[in-house]
C-alpha positions as CSV (number, residue, x, y, z in Angstrom):
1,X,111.2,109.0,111.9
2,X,112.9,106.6,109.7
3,X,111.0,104.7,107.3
4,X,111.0,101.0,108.6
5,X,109.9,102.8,111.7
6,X,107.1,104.7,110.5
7,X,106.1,101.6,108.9
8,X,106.1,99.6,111.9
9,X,104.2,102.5,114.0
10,X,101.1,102.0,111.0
11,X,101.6,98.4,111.5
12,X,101.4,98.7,115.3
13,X,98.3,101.3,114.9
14,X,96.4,98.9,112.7
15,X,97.2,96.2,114.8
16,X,95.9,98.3,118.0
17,X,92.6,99.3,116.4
18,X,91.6,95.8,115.3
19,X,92.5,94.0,118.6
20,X,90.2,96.8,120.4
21,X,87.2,96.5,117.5
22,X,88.2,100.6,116.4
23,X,87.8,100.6,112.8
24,X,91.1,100.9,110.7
25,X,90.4,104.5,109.3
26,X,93.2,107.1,107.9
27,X,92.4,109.4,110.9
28,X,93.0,106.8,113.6
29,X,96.2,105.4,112.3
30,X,97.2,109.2,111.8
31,X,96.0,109.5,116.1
32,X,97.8,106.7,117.1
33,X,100.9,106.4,115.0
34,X,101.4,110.2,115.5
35,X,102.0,110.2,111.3
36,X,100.1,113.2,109.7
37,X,97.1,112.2,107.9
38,X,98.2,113.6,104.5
39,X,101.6,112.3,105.2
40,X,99.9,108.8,105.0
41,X,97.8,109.8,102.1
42,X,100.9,110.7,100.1
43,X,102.9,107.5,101.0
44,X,101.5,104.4,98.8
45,X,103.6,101.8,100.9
46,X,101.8,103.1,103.9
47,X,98.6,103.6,102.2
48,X,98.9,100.1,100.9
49,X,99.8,98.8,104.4
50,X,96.3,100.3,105.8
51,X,94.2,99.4,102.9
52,X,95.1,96.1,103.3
53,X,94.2,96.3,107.2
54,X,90.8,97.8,106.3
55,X,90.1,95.0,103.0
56,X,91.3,92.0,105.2
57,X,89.7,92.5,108.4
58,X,86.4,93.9,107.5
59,X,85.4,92.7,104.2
60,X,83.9,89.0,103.9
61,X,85.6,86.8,101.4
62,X,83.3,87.6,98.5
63,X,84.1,87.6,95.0
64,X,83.5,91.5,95.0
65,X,85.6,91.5,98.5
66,X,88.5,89.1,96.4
67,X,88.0,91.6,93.4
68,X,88.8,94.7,95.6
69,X,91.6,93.0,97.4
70,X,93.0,92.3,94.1
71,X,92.7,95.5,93.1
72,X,94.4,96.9,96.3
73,X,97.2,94.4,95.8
74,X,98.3,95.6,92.7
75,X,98.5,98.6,93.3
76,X,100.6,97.9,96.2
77,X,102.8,95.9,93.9
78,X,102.8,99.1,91.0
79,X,104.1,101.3,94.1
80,X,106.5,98.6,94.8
81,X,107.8,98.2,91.1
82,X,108.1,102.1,90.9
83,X,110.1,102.1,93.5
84,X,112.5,99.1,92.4
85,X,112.4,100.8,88.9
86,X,113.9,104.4,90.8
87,X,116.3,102.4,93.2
88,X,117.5,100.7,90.1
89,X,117.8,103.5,87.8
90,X,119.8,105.1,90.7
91,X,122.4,102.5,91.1
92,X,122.8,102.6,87.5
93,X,123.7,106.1,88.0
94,X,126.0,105.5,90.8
95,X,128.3,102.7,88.6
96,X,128.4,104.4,85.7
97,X,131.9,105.8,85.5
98,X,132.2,109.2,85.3
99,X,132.5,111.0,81.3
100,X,136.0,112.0,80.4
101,X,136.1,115.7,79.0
102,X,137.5,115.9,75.6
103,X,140.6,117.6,75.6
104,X,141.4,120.5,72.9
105,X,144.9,119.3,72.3
């Protein structure tokens, strides 16, 4: 599965569980997305995309709900910036033009 589609399939699975009252849980997505549980476990952007499900729809706004939303956010946003940082870093590699061997002439 490619990644914008697994990430629409979590985003359709939480959709689907809090339009039918289910509660947004790791195993459900994993049921209804047909993604493997540690497979979503391992992936911070999905992890992020269900935490965010689970902190939005069933947490009042309190300050300790706004506290743990802010919390969950940045770590979505740390995942985020690592990954910039790598794509980055990457390209970087990519232009770099290649080393010229020194000749023993």
């Amino acid at each position: 599965m490619a990644r914008n589609d697994t990430l629409a399939a979590v985003e359709a699975a939480c959709a689907d569980l809090l339009s039918s009252g289910q509660p947004v849980t790791f195993p459900n997505v994993a049921r209804l997305s047909g993604i493997s549980r540690p497979a979503l476990y391992r992936n911070a952007s999905l992890r992020a995309v269900i935490e965010d499900h689970r902190a939005r729809h069933h947490e009042p706004r309190t300050l300790s709900a706004l506290n743990a939303e802010v919390a969950h956010l940045r770590t979505a946003l740390e995942a985020v910036s690592e990954r910039v940082r790598s794509q980055e870093e990457r390209i970087r590699r990519l232009e770099r033009p290649p080393r010229r061997k020194a000749s023993n002439q």
